[in-house]
PyMOL Python script that loads the backbone (N, CA, C, O; Angstrom):
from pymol import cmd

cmd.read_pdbstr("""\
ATOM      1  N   UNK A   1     -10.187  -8.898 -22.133  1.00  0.00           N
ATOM      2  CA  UNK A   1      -9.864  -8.595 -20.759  1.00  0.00           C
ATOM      3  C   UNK A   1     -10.785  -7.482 -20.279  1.00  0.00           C
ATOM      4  O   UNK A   1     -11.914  -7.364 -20.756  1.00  0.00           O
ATOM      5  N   UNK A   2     -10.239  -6.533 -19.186  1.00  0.00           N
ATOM      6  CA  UNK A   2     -11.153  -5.449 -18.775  1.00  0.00           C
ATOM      7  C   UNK A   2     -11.867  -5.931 -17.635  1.00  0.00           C
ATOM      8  O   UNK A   2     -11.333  -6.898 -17.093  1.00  0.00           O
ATOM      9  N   UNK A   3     -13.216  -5.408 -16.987  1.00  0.00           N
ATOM     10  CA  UNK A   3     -14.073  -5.946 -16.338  1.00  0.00           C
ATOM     11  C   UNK A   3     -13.473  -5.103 -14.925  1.00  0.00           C
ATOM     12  O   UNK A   3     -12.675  -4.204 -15.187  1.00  0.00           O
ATOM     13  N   UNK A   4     -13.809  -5.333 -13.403  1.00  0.00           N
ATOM     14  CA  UNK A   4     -13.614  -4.894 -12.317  1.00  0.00           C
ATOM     15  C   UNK A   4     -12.474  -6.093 -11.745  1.00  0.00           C
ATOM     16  O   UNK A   4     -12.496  -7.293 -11.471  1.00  0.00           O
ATOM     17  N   UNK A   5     -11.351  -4.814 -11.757  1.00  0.00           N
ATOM     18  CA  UNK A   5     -10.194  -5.853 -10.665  1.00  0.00           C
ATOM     19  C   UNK A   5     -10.449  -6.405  -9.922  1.00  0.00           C
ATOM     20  O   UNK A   5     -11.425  -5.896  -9.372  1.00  0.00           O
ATOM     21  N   UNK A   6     -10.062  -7.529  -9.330  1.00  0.00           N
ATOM     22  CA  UNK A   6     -10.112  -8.643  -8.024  1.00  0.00           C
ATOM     23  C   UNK A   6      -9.154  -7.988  -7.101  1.00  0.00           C
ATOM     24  O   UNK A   6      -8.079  -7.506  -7.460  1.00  0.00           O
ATOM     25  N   UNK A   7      -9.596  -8.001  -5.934  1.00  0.00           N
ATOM     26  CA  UNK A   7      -8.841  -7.638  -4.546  1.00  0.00           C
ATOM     27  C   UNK A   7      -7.668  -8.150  -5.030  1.00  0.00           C
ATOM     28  O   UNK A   7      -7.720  -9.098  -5.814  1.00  0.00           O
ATOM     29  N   UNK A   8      -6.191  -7.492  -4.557  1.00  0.00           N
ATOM     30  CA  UNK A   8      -5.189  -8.198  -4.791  1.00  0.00           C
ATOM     31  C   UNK A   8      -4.454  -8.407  -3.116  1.00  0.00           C
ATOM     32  O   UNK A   8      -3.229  -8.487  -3.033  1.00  0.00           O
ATOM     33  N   UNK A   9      -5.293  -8.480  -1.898  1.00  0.00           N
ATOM     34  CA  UNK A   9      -5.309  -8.945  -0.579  1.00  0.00           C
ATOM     35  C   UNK A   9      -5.146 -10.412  -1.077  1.00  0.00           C
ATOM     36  O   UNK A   9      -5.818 -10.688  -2.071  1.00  0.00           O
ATOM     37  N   UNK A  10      -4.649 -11.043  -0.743  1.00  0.00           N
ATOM     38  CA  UNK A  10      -4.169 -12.803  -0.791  1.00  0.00           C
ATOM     39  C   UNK A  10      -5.466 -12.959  -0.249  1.00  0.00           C
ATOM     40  O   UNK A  10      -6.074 -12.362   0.640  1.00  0.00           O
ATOM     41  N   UNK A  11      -5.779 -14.020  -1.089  1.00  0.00           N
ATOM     42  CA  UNK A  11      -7.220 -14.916  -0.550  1.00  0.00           C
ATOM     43  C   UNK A  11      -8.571 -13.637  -0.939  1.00  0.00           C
ATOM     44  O   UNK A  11      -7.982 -12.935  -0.116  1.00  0.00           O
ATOM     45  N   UNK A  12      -9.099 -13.243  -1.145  1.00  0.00           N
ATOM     46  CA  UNK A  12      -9.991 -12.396  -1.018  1.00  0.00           C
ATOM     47  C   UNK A  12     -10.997 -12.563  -1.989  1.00  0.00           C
ATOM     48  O   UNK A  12     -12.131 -12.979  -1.753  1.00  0.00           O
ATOM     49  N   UNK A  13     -10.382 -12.097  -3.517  1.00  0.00           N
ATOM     50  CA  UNK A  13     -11.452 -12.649  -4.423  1.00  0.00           C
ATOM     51  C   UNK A  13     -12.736 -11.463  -4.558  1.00  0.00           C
ATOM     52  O   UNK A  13     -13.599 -11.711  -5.400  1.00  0.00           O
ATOM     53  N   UNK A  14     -12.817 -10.689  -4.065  1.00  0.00           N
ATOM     54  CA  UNK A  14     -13.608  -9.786  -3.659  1.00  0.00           C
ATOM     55  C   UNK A  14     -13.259  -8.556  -5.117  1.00  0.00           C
ATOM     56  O   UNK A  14     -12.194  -8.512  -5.734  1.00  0.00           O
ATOM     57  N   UNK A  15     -14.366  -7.755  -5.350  1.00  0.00           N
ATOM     58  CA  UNK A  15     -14.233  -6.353  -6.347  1.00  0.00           C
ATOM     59  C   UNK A  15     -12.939  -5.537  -5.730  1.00  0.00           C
ATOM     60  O   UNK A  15     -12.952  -5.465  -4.501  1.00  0.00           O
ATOM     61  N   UNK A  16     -11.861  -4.933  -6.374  1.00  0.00           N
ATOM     62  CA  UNK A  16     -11.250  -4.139  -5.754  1.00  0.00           C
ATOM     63  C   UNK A  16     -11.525  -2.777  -6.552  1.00  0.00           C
ATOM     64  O   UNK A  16     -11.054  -2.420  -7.632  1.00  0.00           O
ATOM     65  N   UNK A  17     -12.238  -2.258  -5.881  1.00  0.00           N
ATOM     66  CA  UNK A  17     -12.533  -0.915  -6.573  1.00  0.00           C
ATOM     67  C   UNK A  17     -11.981   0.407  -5.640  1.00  0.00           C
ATOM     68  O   UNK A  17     -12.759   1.357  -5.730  1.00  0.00           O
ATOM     69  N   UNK A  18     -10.771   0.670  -4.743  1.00  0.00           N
ATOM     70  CA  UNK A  18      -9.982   1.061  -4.363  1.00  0.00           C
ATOM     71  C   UNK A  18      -8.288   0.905  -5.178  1.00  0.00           C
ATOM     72  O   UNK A  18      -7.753  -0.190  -5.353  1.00  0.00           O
ATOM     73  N   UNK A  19      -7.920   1.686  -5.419  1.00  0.00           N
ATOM     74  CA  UNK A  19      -6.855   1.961  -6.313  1.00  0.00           C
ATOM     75  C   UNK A  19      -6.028   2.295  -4.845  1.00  0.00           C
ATOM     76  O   UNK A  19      -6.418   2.998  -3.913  1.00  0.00           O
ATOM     77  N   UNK A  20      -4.810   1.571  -4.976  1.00  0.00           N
ATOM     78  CA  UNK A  20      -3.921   2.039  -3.694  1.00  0.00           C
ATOM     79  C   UNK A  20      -2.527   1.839  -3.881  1.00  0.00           C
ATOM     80  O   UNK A  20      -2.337   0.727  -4.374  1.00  0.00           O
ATOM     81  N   UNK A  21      -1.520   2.445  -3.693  1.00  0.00           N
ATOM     82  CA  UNK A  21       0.168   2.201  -3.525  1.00  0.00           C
ATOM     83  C   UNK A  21       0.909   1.087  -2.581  1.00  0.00           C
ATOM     84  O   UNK A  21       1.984   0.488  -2.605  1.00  0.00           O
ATOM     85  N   UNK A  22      -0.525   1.143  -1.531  1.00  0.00           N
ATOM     86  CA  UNK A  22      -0.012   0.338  -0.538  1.00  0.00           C
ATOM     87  C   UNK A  22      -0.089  -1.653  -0.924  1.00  0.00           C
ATOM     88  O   UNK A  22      -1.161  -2.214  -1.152  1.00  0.00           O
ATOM     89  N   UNK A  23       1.234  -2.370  -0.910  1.00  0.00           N
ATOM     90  CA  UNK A  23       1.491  -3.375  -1.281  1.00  0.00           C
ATOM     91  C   UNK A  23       0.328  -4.135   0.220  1.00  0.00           C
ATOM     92  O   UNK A  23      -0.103  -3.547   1.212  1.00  0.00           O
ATOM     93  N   UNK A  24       0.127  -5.711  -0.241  1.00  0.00           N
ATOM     94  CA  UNK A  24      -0.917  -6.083   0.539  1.00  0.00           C
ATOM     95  C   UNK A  24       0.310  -6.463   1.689  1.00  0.00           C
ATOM     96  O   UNK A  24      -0.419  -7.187   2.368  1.00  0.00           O
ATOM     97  N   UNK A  25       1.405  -6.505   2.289  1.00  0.00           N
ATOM     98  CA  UNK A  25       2.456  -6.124   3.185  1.00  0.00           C
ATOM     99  C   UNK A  25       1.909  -4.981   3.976  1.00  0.00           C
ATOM    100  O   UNK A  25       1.848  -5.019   5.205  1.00  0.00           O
ATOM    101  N   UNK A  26       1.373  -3.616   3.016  1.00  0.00           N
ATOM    102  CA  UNK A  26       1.298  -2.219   3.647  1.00  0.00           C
ATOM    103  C   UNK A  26       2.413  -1.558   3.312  1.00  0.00           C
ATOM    104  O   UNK A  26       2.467  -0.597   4.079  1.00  0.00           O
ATOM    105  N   UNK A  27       3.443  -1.542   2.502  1.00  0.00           N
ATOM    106  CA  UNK A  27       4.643  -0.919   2.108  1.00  0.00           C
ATOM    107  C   UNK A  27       4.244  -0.847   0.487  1.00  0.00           C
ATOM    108  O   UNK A  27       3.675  -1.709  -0.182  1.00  0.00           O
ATOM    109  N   UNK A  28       4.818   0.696   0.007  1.00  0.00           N
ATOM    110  CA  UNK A  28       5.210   1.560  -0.996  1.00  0.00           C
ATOM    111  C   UNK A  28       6.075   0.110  -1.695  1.00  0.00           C
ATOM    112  O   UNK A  28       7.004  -0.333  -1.019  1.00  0.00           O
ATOM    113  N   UNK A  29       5.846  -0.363  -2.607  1.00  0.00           N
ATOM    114  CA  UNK A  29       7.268  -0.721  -3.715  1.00  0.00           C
ATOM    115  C   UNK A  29       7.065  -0.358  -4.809  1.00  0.00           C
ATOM    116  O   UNK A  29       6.017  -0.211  -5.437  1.00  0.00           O
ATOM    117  N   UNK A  30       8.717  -0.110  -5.213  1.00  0.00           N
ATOM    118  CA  UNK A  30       8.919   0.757  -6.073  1.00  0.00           C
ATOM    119  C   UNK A  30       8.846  -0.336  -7.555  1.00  0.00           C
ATOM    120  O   UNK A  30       8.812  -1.567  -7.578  1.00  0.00           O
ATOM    121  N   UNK A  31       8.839   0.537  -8.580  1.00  0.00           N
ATOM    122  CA  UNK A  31       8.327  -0.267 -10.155  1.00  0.00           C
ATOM    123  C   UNK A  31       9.715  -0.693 -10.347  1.00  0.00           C
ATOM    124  O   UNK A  31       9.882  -1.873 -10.655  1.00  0.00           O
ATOM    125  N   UNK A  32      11.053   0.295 -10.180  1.00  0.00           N
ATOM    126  CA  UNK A  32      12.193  -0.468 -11.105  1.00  0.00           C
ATOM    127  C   UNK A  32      12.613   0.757 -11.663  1.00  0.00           C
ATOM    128  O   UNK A  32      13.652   1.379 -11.444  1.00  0.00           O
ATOM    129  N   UNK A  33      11.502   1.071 -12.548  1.00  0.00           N
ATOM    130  CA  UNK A  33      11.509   1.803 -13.598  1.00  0.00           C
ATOM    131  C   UNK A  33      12.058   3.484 -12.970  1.00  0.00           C
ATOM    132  O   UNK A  33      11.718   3.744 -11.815  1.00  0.00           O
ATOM    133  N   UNK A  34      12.832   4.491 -13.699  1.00  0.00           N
ATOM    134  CA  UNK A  34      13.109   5.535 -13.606  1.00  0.00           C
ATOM    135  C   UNK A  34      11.426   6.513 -13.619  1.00  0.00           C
ATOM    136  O   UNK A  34      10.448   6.492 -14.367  1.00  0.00           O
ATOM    137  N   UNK A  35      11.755   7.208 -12.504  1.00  0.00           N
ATOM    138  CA  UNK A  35      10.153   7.824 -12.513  1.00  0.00           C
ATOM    139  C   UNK A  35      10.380   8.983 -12.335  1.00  0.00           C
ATOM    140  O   UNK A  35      11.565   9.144 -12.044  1.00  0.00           O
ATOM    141  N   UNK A  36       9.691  10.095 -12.375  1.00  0.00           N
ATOM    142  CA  UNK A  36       9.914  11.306 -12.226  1.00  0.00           C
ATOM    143  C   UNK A  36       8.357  12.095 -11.479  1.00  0.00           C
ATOM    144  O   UNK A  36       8.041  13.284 -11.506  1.00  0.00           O
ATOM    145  N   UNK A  37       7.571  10.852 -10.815  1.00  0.00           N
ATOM    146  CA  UNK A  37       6.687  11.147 -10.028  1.00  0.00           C
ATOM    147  C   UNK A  37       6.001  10.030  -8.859  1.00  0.00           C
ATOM    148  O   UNK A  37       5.906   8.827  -9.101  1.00  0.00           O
ATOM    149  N   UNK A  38       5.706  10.442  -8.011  1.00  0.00           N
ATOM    150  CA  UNK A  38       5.268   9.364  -7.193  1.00  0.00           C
ATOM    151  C   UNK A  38       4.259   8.641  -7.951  1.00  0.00           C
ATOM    152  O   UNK A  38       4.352   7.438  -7.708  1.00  0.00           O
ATOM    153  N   UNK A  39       3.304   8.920  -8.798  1.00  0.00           N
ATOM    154  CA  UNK A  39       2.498   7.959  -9.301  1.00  0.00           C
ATOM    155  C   UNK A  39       2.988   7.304  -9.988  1.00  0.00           C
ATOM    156  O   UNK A  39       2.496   6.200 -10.225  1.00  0.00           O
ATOM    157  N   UNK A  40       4.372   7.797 -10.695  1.00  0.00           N
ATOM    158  CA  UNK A  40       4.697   6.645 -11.592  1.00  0.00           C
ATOM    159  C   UNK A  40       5.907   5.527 -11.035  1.00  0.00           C
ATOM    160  O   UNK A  40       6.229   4.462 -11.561  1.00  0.00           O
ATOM    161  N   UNK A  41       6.485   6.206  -9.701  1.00  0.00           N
ATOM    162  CA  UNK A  41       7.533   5.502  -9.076  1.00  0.00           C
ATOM    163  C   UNK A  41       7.000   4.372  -8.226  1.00  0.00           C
ATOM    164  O   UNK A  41       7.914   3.855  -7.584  1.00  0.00           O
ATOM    165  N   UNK A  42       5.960   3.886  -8.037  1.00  0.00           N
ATOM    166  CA  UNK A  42       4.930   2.859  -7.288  1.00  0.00           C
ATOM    167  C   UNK A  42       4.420   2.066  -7.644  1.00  0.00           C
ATOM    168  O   UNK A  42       3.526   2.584  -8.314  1.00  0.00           O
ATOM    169  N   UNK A  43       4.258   0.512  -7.726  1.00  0.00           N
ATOM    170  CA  UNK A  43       3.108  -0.059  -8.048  1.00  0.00           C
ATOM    171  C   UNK A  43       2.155   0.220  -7.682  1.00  0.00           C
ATOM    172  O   UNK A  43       2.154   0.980  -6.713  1.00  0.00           O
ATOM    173  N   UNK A  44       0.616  -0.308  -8.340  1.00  0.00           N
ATOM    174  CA  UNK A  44      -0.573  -0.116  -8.022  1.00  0.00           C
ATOM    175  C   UNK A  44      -1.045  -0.922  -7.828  1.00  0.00           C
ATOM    176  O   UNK A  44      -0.863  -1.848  -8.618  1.00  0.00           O
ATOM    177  N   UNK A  45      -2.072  -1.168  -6.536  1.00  0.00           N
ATOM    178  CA  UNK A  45      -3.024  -2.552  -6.585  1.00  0.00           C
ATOM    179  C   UNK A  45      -4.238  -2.142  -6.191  1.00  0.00           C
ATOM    180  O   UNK A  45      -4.242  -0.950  -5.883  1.00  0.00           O
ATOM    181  N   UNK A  46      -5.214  -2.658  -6.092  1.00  0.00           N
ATOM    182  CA  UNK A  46      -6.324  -2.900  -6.104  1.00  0.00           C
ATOM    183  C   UNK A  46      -6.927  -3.592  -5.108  1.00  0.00           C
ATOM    184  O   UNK A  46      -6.890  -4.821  -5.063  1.00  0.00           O
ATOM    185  N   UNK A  47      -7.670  -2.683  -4.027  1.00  0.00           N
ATOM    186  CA  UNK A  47      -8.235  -3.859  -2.956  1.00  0.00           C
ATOM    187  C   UNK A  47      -9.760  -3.295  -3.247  1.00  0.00           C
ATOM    188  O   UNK A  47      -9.991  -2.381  -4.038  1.00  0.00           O
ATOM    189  N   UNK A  48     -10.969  -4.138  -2.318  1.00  0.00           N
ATOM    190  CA  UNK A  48     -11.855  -4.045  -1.801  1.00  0.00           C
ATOM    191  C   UNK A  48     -11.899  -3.169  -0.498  1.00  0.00           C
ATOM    192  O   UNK A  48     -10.820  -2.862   0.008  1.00  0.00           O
ATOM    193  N   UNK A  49     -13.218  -2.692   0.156  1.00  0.00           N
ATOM    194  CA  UNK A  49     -12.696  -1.644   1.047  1.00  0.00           C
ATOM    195  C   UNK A  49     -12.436  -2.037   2.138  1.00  0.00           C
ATOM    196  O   UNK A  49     -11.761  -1.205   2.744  1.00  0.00           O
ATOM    197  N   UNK A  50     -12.772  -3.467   3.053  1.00  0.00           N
ATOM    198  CA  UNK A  50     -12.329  -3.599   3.341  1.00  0.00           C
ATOM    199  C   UNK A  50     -11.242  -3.681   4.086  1.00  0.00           C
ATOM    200  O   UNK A  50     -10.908  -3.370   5.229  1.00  0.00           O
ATOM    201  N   UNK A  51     -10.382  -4.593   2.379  1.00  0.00           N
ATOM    202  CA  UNK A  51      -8.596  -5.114   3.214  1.00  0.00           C
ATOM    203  C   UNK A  51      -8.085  -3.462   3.285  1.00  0.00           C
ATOM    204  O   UNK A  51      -7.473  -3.111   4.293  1.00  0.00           O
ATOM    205  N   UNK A  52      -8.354  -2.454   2.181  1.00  0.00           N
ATOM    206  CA  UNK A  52      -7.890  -1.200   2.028  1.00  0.00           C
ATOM    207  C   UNK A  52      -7.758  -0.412   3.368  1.00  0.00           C
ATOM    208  O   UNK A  52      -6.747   0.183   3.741  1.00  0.00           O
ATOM    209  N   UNK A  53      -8.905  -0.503   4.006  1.00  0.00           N
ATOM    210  CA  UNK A  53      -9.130   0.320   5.523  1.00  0.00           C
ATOM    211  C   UNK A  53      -8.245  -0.533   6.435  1.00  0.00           C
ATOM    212  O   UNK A  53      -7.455   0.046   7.180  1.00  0.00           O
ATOM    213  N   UNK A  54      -8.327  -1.969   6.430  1.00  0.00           N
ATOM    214  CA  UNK A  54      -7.084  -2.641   6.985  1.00  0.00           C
ATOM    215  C   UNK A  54      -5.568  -2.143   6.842  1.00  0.00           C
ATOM    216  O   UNK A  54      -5.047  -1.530   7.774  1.00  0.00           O
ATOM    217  N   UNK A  55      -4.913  -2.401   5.734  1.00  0.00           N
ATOM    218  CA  UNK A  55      -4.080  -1.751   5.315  1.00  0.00           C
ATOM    219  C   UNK A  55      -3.618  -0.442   5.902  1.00  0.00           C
ATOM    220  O   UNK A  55      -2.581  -0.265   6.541  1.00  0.00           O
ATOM    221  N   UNK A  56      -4.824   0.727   5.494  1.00  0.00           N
ATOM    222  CA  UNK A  56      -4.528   1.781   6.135  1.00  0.00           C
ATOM    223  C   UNK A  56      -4.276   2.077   7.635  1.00  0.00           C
ATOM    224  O   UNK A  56      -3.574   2.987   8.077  1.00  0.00           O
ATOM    225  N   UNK A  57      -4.942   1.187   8.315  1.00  0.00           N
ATOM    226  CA  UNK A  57      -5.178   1.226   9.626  1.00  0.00           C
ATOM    227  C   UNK A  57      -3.985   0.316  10.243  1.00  0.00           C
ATOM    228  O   UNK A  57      -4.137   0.168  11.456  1.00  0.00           O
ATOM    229  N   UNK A  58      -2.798  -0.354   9.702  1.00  0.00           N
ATOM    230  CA  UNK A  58      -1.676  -0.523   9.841  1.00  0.00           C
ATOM    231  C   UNK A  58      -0.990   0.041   9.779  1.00  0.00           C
ATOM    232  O   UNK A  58      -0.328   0.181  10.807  1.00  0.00           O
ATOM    233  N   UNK A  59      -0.639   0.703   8.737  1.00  0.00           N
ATOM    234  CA  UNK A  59       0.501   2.335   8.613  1.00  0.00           C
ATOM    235  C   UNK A  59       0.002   3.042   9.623  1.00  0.00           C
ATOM    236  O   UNK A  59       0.799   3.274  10.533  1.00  0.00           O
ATOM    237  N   UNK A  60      -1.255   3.521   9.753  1.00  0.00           N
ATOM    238  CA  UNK A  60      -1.425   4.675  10.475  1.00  0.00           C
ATOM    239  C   UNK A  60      -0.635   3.935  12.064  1.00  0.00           C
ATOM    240  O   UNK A  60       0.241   4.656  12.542  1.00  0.00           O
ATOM    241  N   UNK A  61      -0.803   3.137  12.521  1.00  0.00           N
ATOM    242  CA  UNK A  61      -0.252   2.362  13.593  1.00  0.00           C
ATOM    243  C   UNK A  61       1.159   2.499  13.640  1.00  0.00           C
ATOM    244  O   UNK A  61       1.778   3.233  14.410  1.00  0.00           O
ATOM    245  N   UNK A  62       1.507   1.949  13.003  1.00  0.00           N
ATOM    246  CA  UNK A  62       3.484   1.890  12.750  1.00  0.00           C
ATOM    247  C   UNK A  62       3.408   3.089  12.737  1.00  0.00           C
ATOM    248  O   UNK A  62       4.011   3.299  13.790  1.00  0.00           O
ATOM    249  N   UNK A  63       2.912   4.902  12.064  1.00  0.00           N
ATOM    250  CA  UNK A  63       3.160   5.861  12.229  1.00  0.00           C
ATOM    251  C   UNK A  63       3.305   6.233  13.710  1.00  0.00           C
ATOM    252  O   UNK A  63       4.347   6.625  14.235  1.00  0.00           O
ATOM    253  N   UNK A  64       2.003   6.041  14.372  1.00  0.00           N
ATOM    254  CA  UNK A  64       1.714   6.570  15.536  1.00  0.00           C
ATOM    255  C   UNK A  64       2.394   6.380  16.992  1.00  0.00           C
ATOM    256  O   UNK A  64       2.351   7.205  17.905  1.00  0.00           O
ATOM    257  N   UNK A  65       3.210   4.768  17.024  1.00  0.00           N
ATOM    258  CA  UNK A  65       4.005   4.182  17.188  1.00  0.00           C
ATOM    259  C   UNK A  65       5.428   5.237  18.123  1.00  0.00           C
ATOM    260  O   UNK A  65       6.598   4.986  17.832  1.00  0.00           O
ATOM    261  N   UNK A  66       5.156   6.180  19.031  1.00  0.00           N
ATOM    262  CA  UNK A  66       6.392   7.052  19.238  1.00  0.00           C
ATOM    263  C   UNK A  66       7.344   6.602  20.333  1.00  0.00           C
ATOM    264  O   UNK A  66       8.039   7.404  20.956  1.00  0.00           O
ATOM    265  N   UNK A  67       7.354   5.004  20.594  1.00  0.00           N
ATOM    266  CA  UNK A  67       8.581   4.597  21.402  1.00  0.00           C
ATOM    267  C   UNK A  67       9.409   4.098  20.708  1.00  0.00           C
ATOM    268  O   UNK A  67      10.483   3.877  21.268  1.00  0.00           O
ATOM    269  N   UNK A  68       9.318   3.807  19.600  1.00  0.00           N
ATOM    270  CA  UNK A  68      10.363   3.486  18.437  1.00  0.00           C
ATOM    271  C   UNK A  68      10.961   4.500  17.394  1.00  0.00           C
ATOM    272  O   UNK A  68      11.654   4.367  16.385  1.00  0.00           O
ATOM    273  N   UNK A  69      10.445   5.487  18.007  1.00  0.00           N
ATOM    274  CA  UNK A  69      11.428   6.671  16.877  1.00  0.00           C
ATOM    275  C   UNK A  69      12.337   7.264  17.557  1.00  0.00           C
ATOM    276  O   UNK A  69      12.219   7.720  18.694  1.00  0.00           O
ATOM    277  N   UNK A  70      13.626   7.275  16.614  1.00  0.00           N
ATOM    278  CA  UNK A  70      14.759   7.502  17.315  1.00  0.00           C
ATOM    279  C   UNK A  70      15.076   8.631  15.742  1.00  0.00           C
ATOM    280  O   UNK A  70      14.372   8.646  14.732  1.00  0.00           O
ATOM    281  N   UNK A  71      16.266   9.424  15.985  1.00  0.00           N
ATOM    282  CA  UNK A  71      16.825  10.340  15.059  1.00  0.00           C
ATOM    283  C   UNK A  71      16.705   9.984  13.495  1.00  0.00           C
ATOM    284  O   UNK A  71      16.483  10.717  12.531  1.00  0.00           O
ATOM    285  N   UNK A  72      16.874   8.940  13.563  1.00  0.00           N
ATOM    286  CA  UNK A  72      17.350   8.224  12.277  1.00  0.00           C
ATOM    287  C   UNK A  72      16.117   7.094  11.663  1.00  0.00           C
ATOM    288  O   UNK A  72      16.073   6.130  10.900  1.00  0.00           O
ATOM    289  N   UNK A  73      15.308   7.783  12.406  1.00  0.00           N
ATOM    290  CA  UNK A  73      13.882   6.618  11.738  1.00  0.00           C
ATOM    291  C   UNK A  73      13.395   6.781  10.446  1.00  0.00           C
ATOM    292  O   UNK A  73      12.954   7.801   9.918  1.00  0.00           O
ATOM    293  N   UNK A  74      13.535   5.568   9.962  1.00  0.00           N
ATOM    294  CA  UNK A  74      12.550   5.549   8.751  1.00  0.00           C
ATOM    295  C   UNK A  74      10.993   5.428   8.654  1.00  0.00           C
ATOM    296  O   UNK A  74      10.345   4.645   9.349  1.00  0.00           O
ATOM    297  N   UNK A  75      10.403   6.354   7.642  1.00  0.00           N
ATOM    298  CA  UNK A  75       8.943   6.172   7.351  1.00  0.00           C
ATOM    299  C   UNK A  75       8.539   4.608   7.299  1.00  0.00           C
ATOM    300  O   UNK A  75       9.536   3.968   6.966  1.00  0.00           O
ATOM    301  N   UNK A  76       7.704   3.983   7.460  1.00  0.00           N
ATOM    302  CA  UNK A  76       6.987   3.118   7.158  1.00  0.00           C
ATOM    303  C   UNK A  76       6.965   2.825   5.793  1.00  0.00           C
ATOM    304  O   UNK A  76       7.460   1.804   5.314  1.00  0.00           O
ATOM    305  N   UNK A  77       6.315   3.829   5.063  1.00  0.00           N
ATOM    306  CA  UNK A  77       6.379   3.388   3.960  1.00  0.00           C
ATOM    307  C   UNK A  77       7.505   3.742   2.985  1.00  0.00           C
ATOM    308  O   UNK A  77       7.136   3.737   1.811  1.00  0.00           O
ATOM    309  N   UNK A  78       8.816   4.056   3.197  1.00  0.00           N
ATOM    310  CA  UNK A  78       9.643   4.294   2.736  1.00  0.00           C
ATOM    311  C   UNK A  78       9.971   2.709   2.312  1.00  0.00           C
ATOM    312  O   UNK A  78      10.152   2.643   1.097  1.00  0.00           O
ATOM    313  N   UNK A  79      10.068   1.708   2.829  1.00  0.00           N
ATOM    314  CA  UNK A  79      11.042   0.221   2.387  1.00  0.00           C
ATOM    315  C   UNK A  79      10.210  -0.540   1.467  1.00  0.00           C
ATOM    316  O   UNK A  79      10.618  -1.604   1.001  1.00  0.00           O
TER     317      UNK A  79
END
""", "prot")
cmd.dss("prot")
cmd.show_as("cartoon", "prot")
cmd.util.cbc("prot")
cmd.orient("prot")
């Protein structure tokens, strides 16, 4: 095994040499597993730069987003 990860963006196929938390959704999910740090409470995937700047450039959106925040809003990447 070994070698350079494949984008894990659906369809892509591309080098993913970006290490990221963000699911190809754009949401944090969690491993399962009992963690006692954000790096270890997250899956990891792997994009190209790309879908990655995509990705990012979705959260940052849903963040920026201020007619939908009300008292009780959840982060984006909280779900």
């Amino acid at each position: 095994m070994g070698g350079t990860p494949v984008c894990d963006f659906p369809g892509c196929g591309d080098e993913g040499m970006i290490v990221s938390r963000l699911s190809p959704e754009g949401y944090l999910v969690a491993t399962g597993k009992k963690a006692y740090s954000f790096r270890e409470a997250y899956r990891r995937f792997h994009y190209c730069t790309i879908h990655h700047d995509e990705l990012m450039g979705g959260v940052w959106s849903r963040v920026r987003k201020p007619d939908e925040k009300k008292p009780g809003h959840v982060a984006p990447t909280a779900i």
